[in-house]
Z-matrix of the N, CA and C atoms (Angstrom, degrees):
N
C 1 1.453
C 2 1.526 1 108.81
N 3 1.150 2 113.61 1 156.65
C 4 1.317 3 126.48 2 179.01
C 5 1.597 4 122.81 3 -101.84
N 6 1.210 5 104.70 4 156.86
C 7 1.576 6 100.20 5 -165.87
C 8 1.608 7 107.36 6 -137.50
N 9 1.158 8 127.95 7 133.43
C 10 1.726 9 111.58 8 149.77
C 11 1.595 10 110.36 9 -123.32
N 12 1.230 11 105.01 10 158.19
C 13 1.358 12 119.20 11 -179.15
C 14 1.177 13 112.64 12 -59.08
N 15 1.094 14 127.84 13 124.18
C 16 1.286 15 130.35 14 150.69
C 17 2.046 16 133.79 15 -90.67
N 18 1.011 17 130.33 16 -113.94
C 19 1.085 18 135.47 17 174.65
C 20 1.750 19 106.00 18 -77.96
N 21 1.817 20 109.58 19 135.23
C 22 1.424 21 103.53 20 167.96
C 23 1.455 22 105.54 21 -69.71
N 24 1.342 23 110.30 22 166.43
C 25 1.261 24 126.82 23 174.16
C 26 1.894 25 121.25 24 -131.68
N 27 1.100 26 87.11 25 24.05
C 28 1.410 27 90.94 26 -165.44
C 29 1.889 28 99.49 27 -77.89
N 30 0.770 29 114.70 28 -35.43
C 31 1.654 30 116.50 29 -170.10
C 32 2.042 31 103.98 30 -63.23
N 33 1.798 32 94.78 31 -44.08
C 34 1.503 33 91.64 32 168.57
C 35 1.988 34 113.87 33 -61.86
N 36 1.085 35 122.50 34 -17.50
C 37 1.423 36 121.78 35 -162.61
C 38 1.408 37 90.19 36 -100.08
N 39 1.446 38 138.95 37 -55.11
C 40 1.503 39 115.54 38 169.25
C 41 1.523 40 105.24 39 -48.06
N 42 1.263 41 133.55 40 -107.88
C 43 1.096 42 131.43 41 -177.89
C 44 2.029 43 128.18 42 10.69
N 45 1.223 44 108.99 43 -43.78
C 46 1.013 45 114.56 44 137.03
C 47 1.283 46 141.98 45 -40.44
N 48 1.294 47 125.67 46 -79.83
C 49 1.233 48 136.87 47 145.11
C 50 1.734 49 138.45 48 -28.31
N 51 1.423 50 91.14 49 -22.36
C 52 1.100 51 101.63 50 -179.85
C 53 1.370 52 130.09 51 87.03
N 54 1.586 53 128.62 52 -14.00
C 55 1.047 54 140.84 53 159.19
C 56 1.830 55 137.97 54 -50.49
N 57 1.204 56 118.30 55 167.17
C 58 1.292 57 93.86 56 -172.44
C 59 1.999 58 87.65 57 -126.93
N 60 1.501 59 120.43 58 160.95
C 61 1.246 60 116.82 59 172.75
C 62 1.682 61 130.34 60 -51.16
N 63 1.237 62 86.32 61 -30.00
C 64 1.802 63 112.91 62 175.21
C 65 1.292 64 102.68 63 -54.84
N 66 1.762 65 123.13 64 -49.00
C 67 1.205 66 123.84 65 -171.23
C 68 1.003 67 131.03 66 -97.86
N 69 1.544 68 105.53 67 -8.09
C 70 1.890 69 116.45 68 161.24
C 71 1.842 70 102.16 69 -71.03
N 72 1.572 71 103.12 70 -51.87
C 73 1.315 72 113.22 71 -167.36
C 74 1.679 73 95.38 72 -36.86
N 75 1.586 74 127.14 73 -67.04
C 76 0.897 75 148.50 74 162.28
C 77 1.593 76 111.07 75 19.86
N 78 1.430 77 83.81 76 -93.92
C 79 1.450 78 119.02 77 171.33
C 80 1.157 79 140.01 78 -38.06
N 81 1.712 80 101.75 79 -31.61
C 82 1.239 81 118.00 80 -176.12
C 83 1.744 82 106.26 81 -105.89
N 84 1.232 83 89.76 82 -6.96
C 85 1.770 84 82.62 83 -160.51
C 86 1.709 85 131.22 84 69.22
N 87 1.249 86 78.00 85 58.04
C 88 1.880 87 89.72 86 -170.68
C 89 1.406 88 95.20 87 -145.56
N 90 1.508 89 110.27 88 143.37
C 91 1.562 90 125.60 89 151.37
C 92 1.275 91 119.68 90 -42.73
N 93 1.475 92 133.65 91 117.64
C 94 1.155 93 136.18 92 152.29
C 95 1.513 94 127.30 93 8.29
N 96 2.217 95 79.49 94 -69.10
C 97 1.938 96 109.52 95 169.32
C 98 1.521 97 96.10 96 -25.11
N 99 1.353 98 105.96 97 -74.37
C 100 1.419 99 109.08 98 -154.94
C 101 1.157 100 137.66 99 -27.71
N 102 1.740 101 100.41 100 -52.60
C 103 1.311 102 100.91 101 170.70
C 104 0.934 103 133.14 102 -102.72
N 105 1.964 104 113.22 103 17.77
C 106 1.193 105 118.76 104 176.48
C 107 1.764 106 106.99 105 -71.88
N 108 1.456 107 107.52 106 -20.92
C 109 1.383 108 110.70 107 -162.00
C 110 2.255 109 107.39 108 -83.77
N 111 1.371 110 83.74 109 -39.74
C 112 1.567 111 92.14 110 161.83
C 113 1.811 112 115.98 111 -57.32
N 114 1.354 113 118.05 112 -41.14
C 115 1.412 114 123.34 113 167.55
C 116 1.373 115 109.48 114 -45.10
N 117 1.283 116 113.48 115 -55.29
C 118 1.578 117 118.36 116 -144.54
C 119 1.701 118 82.61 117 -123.84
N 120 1.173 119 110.38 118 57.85
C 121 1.807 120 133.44 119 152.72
C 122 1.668 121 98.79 120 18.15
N 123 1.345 122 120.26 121 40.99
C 124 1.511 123 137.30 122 167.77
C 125 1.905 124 105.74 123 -75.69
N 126 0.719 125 89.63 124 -48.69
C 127 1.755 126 99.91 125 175.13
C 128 1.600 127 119.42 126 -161.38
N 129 1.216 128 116.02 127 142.44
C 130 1.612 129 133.57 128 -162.20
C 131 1.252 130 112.77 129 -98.83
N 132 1.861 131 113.30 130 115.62
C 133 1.339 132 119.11 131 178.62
C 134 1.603 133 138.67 132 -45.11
N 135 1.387 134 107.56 133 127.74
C 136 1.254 135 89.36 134 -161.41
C 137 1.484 136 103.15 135 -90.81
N 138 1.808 137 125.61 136 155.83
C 139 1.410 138 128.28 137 -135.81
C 140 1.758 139 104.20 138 -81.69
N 141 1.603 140 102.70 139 1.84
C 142 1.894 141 97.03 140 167.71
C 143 1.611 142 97.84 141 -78.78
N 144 1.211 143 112.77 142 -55.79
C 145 1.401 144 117.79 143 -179.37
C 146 1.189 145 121.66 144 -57.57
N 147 1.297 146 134.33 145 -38.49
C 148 1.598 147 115.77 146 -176.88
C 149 2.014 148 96.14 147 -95.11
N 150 1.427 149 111.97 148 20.35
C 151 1.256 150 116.54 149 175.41
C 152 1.801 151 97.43 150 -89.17
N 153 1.233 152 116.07 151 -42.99
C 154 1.079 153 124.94 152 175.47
C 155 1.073 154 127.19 153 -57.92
N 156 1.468 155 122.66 154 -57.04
C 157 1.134 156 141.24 155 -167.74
C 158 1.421 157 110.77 156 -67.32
N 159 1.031 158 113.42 157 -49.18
C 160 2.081 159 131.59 158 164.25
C 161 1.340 160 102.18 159 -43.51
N 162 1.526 161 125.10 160 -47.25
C 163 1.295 162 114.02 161 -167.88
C 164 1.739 163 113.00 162 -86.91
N 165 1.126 164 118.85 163 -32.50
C 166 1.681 165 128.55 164 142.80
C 167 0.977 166 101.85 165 -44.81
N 168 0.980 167 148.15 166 -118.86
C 169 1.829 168 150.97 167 -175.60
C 170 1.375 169 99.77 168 -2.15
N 171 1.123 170 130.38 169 -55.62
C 172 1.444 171 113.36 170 -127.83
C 173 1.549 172 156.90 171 99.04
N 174 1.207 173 100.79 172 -12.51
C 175 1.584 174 119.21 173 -178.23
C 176 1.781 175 110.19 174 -119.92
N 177 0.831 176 118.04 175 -170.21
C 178 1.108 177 152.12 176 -161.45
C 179 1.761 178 121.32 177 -89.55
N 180 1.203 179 113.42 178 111.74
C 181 1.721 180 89.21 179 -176.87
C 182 1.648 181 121.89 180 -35.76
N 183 0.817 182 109.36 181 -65.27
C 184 1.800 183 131.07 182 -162.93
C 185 1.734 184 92.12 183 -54.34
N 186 0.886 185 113.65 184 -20.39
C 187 1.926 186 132.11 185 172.28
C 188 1.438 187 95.83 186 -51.23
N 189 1.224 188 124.18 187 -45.54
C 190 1.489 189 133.58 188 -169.12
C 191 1.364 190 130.93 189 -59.45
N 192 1.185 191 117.41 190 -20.83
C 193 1.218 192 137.36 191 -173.91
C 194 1.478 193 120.09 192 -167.91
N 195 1.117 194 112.61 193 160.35
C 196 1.506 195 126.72 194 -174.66
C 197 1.763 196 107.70 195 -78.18
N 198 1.322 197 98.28 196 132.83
C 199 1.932 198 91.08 197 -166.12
C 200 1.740 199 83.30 198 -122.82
N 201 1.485 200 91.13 199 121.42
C 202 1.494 201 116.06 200 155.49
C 203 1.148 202 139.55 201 -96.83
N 204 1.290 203 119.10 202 98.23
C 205 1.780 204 116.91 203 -170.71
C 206 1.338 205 106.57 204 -57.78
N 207 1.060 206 119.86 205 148.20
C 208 1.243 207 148.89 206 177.93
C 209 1.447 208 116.76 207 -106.24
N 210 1.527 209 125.61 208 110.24
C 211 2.136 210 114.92 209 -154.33
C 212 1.735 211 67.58 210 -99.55
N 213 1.509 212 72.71 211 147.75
C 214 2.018 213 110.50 212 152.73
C 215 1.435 214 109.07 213 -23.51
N 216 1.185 215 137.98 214 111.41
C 217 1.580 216 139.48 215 151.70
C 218 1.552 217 102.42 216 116.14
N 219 1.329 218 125.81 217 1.68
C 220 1.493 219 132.64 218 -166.67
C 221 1.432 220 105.88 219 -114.21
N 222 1.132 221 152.22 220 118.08
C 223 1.054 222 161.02 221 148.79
C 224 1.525 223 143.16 222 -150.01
N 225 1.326 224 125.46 223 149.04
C 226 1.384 225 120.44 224 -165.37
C 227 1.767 226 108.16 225 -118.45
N 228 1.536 227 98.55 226 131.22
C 229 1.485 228 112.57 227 -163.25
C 230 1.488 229 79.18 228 -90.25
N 231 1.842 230 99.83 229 140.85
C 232 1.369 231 137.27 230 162.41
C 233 1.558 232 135.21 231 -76.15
């Protein structure tokens, strides 16, 4: 099946956790910015980075964002 991204979800997965962006940023060695812009679906993680970030967090890649199936015969050219 097919999927496209929809909404990040990363702000719901700290929140969970209990963490704050400051302290992932931290961790990872990244600007705040950064992932404020991944929050607010400004630009889409690329799969080293939200490889990272999942494993800091705690969850799961696919955790990262909202996955929208895509049915048979439906699709959007790039």
């Amino acid at each position: 099946m097919k999927f496209e991204l929809g909404r990040c979800l990363l702000q719901e997965r700290l929140m969970e956790r209990g963490m704050s962006r400051e302290a992932l940023a931290g961790a990872l060695l990244y600007k705040p910015e950064r992932l404020a812009d991944y929050m607010e679906n400004k630009r889409l993680m690329p799969l080293k980075t939200a490889i990272s970030i999942a494993d800091t967090v705690g969850c799961a890649v696919n955790e990262l964002y909202e996955l929208i199936p895509v049915l048979k015969g439906e699709h959007k050219d790039v």
